[in-house]
C-alpha positions in Angstrom: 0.0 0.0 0.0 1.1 3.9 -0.7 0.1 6.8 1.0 -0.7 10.5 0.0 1.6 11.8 3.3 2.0 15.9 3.9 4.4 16.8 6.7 4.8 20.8 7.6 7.2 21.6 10.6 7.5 25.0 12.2 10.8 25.8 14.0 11.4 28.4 16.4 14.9 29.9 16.1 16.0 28.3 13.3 18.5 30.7 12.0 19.0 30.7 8.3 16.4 27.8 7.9 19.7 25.4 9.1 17.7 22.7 10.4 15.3 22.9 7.4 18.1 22.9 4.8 20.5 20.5 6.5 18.3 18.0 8.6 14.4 17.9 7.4 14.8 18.6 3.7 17.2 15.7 2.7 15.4 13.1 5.2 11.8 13.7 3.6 13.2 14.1 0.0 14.8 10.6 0.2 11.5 9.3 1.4 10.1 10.7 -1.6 8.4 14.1 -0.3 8.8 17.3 -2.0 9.5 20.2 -0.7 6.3 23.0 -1.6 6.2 25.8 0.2 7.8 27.1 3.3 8.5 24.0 6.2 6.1 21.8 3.6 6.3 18.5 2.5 4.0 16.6 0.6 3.7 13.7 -1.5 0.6 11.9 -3.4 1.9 8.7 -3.8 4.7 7.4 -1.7 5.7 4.0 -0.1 4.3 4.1 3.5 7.7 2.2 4.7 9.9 4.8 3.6 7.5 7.6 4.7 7.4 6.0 8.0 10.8 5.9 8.4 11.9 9.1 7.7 9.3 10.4 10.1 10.4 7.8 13.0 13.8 9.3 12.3 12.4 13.1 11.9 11.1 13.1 15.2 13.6 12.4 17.3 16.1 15.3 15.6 13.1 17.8 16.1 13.2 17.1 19.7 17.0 18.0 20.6 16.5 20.8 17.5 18.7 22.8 19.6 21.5 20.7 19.6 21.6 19.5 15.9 25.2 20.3 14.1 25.1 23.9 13.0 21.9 24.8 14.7 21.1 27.7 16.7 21.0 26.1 20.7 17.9 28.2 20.9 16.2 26.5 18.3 13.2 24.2 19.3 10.1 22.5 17.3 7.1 25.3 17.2 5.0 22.3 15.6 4.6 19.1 13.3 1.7 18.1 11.2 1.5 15.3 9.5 -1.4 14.0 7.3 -1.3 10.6 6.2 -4.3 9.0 3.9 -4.0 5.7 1.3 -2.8 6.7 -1.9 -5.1 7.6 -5.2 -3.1 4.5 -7.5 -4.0 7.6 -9.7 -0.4 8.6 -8.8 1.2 5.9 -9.0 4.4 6.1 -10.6 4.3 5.0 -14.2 6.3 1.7 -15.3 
C-alpha cells in the first residue's frame, strides 16, 4: 500500500532555515516528499515504509532541534503536522 503523506514543521529559532536545509529537507526528500512551500512537505503517492521511516527518524532530531550540528541552541520545534491517507493509485508512478 502507498500513502498520499503531507508533513509541515515550524521551528522556532531556526537561524537561516539550518535545520530545514540541513536536517528535514534531505530526510523527507529521500523518502520521496517534496518540498512545496515554506516548512512543507508533501507527496501523493509514496511507499508508507519509507514515509514511515523518515518520520520515525524526523522526530527524534526535532526534539533535541537545539543541539543539531550547526543549529542555533535556541532553536526548538514550534509544531509538526503530519497528514497521512492511502494513496489515489491515480499517482502511482508510471512503469
Amino acid at each position: 500500500m502507498a500513502w498520499r503523506v503531507i508533513i509541515r514543521v515550524t521551528l522556532i529559532q531556526d537561524a537561516g532555515s539550518v535545520i530545514r536545509n540541513t536536517v528535514i529537507e534531505p530526510m523527507l526528500t529521500a523518502a520521496g516528499l517534496q518540498n512545496t512551500a515554506t516548512g512543507t512537505w508533501e507527496s501523493l503517492y509514496v511507499n508508507e515504509n519509507d514515509a514511515a521511516r523518515a518520520i520515525a527518524r524526523l522526530l527524534p532530531d526535532l526534539a533535541n532541534a537545539g543541539m543539531l550540528p550547526g543549529a542555533n541552541l535556541a532553536a526548538e520545534l514550534n509544531h509538526i503536522w503530519i497528514y497521512i491517507d492511502k494513496a489515489d493509485p491515480e499517482h502511482a508512478p508510471r512503469p
